[in-house]
N, C-alpha and C positions, 0 to 999 in steps of 0.2 A: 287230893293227897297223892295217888298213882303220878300226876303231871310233875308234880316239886319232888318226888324220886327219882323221875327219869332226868329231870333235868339233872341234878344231884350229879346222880350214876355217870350220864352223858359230859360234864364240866369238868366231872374228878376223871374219868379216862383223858381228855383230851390234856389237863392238865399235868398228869402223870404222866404221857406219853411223851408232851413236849419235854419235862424235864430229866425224862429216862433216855432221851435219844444221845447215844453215842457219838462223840465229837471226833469218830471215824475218817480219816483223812487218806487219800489216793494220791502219788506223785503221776502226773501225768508226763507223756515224753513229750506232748507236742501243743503248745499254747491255745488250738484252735478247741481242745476236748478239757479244756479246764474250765471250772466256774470260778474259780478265783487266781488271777495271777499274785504271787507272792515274791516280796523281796527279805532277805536278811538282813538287819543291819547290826550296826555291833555294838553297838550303846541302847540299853532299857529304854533310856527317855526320849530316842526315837522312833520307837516304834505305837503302832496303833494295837498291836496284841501281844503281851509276853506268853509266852507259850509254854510248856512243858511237855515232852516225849513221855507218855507213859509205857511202860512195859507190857503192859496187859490191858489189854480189850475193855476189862471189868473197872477198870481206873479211871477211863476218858466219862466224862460226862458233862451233858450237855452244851452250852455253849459259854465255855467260860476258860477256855485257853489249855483243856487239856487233853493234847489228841495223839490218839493213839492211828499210826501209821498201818492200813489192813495190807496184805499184797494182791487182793484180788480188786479191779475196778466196780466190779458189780458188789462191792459189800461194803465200799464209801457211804456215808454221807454227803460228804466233799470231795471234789476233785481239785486238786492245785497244780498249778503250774510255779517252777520256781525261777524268778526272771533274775537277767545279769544287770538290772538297772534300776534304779530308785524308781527313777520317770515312767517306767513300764509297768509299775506296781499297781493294781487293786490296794493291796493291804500291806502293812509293814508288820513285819513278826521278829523279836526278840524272842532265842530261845533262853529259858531259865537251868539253873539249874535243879532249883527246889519248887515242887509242886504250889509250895505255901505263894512261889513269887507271882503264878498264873492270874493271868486277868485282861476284861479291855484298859488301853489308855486310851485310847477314843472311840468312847461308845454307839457313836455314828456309823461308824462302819461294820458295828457287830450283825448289821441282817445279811453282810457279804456271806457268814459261814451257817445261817440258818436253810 
């Protein structure tokens, strides 16, 4: 009985934790200290992530396109780099302007922002 607790206790943190983590984003200046190069494009149906700029820290969650910009590098999740080129891109991001529009279009590339 003790064993099917812990495990319990042990699945439901890890599980809570992965879906509490802050989808905390860092612009980096220099492409070499980024984990993901980012391009903008201007049409939703290009992009691999439509996004949303939250206001508050408390709003970003998890990984599901809505991320709140920290100004400190050490309290990212993420680090981005924002490139001048499609071709240069990791990932394509459309920004939204309503939370509800947040989400992957291709969810192949969602483990770039895990």
């Amino acid at each position: 009985m003790k064993k099917i607790i812990f495990f319990a206790i042990v699945f439901c943190c890890l599980f809570i934790n992965k879906e509490a983590s802050a989808q905390k984003v860092y612009k980096v200046d220099y492409e070499s200290r980024a984990d993901v190069k980012v391009y903008v494009v201007d049409y939703e149906s290009r992009a691999d992530l439509v996004v949303y700029k939250a206001d508050y820290e408390s709003r970003a969650s998890g990984n599901k396109g809505i991320w709140y910009f920290v100004d400190y590098e050490s309290r990212a999740d993420v680090k981005v780099y924002f490139v001048d080129y499609e071709s240069r891109a990791d990932l394509k991001v459309y920004y939204a302007d309503y939370e509800s529009r947040a989400g992957w279009k291709n969810s192949s590339k969602k483990s770039l922002m895990e």
